[in-house]
C-alpha positions as CSV (number, residue, x, y, z in Angstrom):
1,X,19.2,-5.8,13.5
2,X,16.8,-4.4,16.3
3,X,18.4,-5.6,19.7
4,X,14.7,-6.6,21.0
5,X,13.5,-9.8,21.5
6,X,10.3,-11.4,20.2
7,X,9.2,-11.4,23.8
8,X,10.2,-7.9,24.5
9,X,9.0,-6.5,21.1
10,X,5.5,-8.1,22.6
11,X,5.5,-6.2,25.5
12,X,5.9,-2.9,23.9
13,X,3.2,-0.6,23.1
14,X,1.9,0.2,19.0
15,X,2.9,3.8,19.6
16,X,6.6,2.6,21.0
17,X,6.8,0.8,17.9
18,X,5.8,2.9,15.4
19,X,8.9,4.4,15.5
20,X,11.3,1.5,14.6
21,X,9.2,-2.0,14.2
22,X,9.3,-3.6,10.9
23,X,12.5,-1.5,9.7
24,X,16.8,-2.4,10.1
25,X,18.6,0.7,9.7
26,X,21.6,-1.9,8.9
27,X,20.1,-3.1,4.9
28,X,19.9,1.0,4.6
29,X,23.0,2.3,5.0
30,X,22.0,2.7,9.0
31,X,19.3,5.1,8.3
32,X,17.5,5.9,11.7
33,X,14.2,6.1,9.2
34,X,13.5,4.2,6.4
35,X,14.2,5.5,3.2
36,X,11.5,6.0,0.1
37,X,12.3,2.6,-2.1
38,X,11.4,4.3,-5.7
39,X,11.8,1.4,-8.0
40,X,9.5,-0.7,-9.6
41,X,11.5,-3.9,-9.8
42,X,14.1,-6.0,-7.7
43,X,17.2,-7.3,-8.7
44,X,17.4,-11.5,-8.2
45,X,20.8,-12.4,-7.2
46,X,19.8,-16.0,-9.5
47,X,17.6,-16.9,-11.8
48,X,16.8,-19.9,-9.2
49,X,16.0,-16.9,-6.9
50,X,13.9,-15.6,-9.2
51,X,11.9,-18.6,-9.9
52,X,11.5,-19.3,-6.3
53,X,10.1,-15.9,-5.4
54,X,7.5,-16.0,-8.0
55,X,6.5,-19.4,-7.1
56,X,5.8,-18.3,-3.4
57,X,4.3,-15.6,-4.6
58,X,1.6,-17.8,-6.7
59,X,1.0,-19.6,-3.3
60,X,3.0,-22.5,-4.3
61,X,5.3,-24.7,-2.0
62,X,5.6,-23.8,1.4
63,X,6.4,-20.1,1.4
64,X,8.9,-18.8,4.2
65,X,7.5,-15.8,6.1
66,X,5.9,-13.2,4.3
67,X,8.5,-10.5,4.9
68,X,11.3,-13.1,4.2
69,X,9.7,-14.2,0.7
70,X,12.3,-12.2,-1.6
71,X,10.9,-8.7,-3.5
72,X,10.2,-9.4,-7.2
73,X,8.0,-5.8,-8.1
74,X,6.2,-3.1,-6.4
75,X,2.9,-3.7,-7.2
76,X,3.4,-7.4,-5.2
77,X,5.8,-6.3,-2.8
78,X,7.8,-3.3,-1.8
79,X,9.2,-2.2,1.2
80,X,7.7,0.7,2.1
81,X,4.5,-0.9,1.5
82,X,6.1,-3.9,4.1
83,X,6.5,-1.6,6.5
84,X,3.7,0.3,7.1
85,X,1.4,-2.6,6.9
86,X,3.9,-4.2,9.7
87,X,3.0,-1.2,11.6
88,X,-1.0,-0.4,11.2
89,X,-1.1,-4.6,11.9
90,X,0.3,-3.9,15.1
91,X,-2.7,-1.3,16.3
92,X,-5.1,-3.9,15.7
93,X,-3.7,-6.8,17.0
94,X,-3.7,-8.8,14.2
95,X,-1.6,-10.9,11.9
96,X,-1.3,-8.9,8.9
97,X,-2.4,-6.1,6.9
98,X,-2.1,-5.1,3.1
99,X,-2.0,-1.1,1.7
100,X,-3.6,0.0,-0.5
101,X,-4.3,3.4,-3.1
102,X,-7.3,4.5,-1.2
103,X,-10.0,3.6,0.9
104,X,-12.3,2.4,-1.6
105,X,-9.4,0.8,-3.3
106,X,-9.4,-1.7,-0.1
107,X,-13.1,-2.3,0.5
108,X,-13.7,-3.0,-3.6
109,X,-10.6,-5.1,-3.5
110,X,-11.7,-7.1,-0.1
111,X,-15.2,-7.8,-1.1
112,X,-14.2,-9.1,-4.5
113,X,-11.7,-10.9,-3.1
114,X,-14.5,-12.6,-0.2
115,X,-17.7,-12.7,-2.8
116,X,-18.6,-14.3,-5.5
117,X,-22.1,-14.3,-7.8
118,X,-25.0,-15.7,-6.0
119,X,-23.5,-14.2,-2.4
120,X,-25.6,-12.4,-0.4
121,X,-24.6,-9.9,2.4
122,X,-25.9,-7.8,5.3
123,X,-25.1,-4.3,5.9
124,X,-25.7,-2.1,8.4
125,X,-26.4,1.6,7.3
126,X,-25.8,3.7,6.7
127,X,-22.3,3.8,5.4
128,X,-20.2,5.9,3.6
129,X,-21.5,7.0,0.4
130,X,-19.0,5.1,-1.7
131,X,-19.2,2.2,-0.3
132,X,-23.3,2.3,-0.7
133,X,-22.7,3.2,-4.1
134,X,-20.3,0.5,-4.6
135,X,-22.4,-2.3,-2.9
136,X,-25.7,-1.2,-4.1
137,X,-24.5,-0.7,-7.9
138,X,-21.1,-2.5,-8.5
139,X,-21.4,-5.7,-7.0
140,X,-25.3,-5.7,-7.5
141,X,-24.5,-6.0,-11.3
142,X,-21.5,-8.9,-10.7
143,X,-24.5,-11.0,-8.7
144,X,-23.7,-10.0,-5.3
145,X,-27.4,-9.4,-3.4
146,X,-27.1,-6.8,-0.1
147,X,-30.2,-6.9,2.3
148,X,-29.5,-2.9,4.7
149,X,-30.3,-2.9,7.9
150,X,-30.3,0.1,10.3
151,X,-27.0,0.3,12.7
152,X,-27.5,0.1,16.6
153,X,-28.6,-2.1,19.2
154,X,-31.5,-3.6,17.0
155,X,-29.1,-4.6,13.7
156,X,-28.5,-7.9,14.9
157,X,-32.2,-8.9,15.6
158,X,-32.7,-7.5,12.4
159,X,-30.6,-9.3,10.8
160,X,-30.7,-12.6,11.5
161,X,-34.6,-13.1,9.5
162,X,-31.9,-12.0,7.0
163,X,-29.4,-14.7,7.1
164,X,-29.3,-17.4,4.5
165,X,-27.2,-20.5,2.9
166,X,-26.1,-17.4,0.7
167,X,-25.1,-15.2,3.4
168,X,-21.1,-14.5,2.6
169,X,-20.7,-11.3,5.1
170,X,-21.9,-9.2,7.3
171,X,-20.6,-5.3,6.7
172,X,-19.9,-2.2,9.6
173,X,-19.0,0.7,9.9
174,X,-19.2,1.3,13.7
175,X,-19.0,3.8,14.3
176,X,-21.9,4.6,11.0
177,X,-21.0,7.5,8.9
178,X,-22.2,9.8,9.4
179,X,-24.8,9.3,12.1
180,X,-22.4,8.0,15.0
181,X,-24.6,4.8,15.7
182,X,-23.1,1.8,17.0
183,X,-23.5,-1.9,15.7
184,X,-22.5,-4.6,18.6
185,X,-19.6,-6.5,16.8
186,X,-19.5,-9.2,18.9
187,X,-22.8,-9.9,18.8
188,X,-22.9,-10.1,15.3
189,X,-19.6,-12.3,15.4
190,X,-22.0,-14.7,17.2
191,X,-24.9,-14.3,14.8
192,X,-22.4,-15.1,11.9
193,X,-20.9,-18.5,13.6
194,X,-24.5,-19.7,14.8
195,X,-25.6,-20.0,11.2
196,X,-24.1,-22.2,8.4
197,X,-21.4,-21.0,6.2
198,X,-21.9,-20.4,2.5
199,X,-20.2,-23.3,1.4
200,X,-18.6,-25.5,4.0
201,X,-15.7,-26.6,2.0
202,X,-14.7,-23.4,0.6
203,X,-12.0,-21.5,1.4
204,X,-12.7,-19.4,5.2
205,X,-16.6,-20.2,4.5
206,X,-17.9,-19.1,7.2
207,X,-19.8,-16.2,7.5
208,X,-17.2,-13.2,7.5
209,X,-17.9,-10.0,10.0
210,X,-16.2,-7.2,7.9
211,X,-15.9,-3.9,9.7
212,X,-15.1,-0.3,8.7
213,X,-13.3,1.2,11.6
214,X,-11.9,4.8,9.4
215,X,-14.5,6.6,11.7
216,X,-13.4,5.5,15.3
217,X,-9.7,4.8,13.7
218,X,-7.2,2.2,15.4
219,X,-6.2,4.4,18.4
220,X,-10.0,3.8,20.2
221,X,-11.5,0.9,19.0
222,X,-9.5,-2.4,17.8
223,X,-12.5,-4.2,15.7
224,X,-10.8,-8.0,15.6
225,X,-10.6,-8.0,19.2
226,X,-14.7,-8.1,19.5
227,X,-15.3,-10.4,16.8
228,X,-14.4,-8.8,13.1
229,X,-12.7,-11.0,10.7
230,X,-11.6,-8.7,8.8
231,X,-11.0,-4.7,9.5
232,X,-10.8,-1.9,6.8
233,X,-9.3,1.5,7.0
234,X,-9.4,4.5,4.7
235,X,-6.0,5.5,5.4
236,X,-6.7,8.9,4.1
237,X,-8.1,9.9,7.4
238,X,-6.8,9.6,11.4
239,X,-3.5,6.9,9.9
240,X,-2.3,9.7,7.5
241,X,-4.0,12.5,9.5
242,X,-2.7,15.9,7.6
243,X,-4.9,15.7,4.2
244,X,-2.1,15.5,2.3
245,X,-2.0,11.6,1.3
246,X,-4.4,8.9,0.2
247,X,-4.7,5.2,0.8
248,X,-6.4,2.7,2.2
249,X,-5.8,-0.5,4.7
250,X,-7.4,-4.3,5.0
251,X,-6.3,-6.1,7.8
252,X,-7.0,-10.2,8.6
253,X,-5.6,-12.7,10.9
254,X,-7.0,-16.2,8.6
255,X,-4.1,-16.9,6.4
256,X,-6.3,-17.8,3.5
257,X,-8.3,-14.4,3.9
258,X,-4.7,-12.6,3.4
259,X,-4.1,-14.5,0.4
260,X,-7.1,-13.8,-1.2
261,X,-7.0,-10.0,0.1
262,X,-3.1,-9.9,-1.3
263,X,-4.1,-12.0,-4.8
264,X,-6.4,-9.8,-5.9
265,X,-4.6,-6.7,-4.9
266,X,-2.1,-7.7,-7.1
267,X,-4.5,-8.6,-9.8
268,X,-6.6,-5.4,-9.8
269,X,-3.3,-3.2,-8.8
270,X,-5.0,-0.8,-6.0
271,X,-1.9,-0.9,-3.9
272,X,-0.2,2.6,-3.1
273,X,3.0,3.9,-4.4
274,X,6.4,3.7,-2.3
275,X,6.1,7.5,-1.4
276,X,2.2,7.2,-0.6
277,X,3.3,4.5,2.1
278,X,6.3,6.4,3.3
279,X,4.1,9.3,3.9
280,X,1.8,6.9,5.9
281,X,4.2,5.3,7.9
282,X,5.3,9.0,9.0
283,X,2.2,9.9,10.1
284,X,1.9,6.7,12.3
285,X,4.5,7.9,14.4
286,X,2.1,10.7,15.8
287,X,-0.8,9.0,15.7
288,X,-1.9,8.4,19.2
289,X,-0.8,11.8,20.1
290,X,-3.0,13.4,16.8
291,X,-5.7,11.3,18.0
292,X,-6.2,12.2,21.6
293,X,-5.8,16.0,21.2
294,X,-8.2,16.1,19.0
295,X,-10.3,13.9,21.3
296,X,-10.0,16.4,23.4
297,X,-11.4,18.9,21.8
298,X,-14.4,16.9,20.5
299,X,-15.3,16.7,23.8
300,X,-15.1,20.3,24.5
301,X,-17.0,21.4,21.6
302,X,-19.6,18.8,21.8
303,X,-20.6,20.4,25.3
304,X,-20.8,23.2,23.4
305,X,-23.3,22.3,20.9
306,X,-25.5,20.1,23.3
307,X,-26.4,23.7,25.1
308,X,-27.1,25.9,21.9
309,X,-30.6,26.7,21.3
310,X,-30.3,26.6,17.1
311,X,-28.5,22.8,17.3
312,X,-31.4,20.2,17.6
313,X,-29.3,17.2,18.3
314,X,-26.0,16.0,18.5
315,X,-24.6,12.9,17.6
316,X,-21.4,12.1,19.8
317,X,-19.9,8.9,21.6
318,X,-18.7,11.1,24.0
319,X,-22.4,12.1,25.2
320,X,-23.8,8.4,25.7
321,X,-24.8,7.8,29.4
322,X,-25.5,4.6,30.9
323,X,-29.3,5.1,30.0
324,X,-28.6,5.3,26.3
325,X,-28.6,1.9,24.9
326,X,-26.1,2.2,22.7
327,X,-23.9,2.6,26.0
328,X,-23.0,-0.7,26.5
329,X,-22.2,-1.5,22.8
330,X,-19.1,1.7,23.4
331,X,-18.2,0.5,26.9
332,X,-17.3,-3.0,24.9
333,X,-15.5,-1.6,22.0
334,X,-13.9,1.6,22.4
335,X,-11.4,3.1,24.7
336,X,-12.2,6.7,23.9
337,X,-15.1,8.4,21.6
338,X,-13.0,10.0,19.1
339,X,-13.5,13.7,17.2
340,X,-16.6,12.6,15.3
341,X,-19.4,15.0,15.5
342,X,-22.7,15.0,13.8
343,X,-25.3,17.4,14.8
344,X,-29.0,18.2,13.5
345,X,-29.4,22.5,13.2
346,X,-32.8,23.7,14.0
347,X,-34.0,24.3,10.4
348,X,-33.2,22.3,7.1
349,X,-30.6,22.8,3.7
350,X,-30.8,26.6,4.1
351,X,-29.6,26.8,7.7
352,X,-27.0,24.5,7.7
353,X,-25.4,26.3,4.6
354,X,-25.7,29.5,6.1
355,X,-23.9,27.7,9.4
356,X,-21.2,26.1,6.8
357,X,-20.5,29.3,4.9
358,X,-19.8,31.6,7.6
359,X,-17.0,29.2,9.2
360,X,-13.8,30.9,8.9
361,X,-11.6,28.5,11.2
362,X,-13.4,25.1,10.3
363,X,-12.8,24.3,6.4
364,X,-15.7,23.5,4.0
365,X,-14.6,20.0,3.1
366,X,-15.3,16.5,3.0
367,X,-13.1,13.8,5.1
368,X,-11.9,13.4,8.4
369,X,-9.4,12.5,11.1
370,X,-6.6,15.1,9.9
371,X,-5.5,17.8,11.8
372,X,-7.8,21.0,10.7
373,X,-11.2,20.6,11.4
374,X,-13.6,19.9,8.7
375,X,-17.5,20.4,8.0
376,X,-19.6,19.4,5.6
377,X,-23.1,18.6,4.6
378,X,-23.2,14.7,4.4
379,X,-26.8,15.0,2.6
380,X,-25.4,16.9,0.0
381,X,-21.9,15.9,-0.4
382,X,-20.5,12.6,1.0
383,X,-23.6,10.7,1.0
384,X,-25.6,12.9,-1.9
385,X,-25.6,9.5,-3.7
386,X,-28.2,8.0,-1.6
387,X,-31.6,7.8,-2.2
388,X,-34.0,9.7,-0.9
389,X,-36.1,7.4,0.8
390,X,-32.6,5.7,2.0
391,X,-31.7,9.1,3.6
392,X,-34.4,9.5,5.5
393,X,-34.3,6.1,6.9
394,X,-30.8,6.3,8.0
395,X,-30.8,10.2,9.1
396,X,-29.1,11.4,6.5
397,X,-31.5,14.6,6.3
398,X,-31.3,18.2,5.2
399,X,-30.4,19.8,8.5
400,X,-27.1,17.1,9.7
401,X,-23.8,18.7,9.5
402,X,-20.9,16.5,10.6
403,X,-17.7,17.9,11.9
404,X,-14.4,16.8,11.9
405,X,-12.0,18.2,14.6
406,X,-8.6,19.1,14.6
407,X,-5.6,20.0,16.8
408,X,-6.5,23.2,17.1
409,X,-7.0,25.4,20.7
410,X,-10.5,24.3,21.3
411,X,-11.4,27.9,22.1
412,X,-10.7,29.1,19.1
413,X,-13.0,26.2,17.7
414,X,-15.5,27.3,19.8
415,X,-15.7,30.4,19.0
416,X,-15.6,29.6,15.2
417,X,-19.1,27.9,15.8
418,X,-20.4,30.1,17.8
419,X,-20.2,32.7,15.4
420,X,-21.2,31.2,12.8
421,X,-24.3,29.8,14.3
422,X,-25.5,33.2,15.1
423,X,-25.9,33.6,11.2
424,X,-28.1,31.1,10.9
């Protein structure tokens, strides 16, 4: 049993306890770390156990703590799931989180859990070209109507014309992917409780303020603390951090939120397998430490490009000055900018493919948040899907590259664009 408190355990800091929170070496044989739980079932010490456990699980009775509900099978409950959702909870402040297989297993699964047909929602783009896909196709086709607005300081003007008896949610990514634009949060949060909820005696009717926080990941921006109801993490990225896993994370502090989030997880089966989460839980334990090196170096080599005569713009958090007016939006919800950087090459397609093909330190690849540094074209790769008029509108054009940076010397990073921008 962990010799801390409740009150002491409060005091400590998410990167203190990553390391031990969640976890008693004692029901594992005293193992400092927690060891992979590879089984799919649970063995009941009663048939009365067993009936009781299942019975919680199907929301009946009054259920004990989560954590202290009994394991019955590891697609509703496993440890190592347990304990990395314990720990991501703890970066955001809020009262629980559920795993999942990827990303896009945790936004599909959240929405459908929060929407039904005849729901309408708001989202502010652009966003990640799966989730567009998935909004703009999937749940277009189960009855679910999306109105896009553009992310920034105007999104909430523009989308309160918008709002409606209908309106379930209201969807961010703020930072947006891949142009760097910020939504205000709270100000939406305030848009969403000024206006009547979609049904007023459904479950959490209200209108819900879902952000997607994989861009600015949990070390510099903590969403629920400026208004979001319910945050959403492709673990893939900063959480797991060394492109060698994928999963995903939702995270809510309304109890009947969780239990939808958590029902239909375990209907649709997106949640990740023991290892997945063991591997995720790992990489927690350098988080903070991943995050702000690589900070770091964003900073560095967005100096850099800001002064190179073939780079047009750059998109950074780290650039905004008090005169920009997105300025106010970061000062309110983020601690640091992150190693998120977008930039628009003097030129179109052709340019920024030369630029991309004669990296040699950078890799040629999609995602982000791990500890190489990655390019890509988001035009032609991660947000390729888009259409072309949606594109334009959002920035999404020919010449944007977006860069990814790692944990490596910044010089050397430097360098590496420097070079490869005299090719262009």
């Amino acid at each position: 049993m962990t010799k801390l408190t409740d009150a002491e355990t409060t005091r400590l800091h998410p990167e203190t306890l990553a390391l031990s929170f969640g976890f008693d070496p004692w029901l594992s044989e005293g193992a400092v770390k927690p060891p992979v739980f590879l089984t799919s079932t649970f063995a009941f010490k009663c048939a009365a156990d067993g009936k009781r456990f299942f019975a919680w699980a199907h929301g009946e009775g009054t259920p004990p703590p989560r954590r202290e509900q009994g394991l019955i099978y590891s697609r509703i409950n496993n440890p190592n799931l347990e304990i990395l959702e314990d720990r991501v909870a703890l970066w955001e402040g809020m009262k629980d989180a559920y795993s999942f297989s990827s990303g896009m297993a945790a936004i599909a699964t959240t929405l459908l859990a929060t929407h039904r047909p005849g729901d309408e929602m708001i989202v502010c783009a652009p966003v990640y070209g799966g989730t567009d896909a998935l909004i703009h196709h999937f749940l277009k086709s189960f009855g679910v109507t999306a109105h896009f607005v553009p992310a920034g300081i105007d999104a909430p003007a523009l989308a309160e014309p918008l709002i409606n008896p209908r309106t379930r949610s209201i969807f961010i990514e703020s930072p947006a992917n891949p142009s760097n634009r910020l939504t205000d949060i709270g100000r939406m949060k305030e848009l969403a409780l000024r206006h009547a909820p979609v049904d007023p005696g459904r479950s959490c009717g209200r209108i819900l303020v879902i952000v997607d926080n994989t861009m600015a990941g949990p070390v510099f921006a903590q969403p629920a603390k400026v208004g979001a109801d319910i945050v959403l993490y492709s673990a893939t990225k900063f959480i797991g951090g060394h492109s060698d896993v994928v999963g995903g994370m939702a995270l809510a502090n309304d109890d009947a939120l969780l239990g939808a989030i958590a029902q239909h997880r375990a209907m649709l089966g997106g949640m990740p397998n023991p290892y997945t989460a063991w591997l995720l839980t790992r990489s927690l334990e350098t988080l903070k430490i991943r995050a702000e090196q690589q900070q770091r170096n964003a900073q560095q080599v967005a100096a850099f490009l800001v002064s190179h005569p073939k780079v047009r713009s750059v998109c950074y958090l780290g650039l905004l000055t008090p005169a920009d007016p997105e300025h106010a939006i970061f000062q309110k919800q983020h601690t640091g900018p992150g190693s998120l950087i977008s930039f628009y090459i003097h030129g179109g397609e052709q340019e920024a493919f030369a630029f991309l093909d004669h990296l040699k330190v950078f890799k040629l690849a999609v995602s982000l948040g791990s500890t190489e540094s990655l390019a890509q074209h988001p035009a032609a790769m991660t947000h390729s899907g888009l259409t072309p008029g949606d594109k334009l509108q959002w920035g999404v054009t020919d010449d944007l590259v977006r860069l990814s940076i790692g944990i490596e010397n910044p010089e050397d990073l430097i360098w590496d664009l420097k070079q490869a921008l005299e090719q262009v």
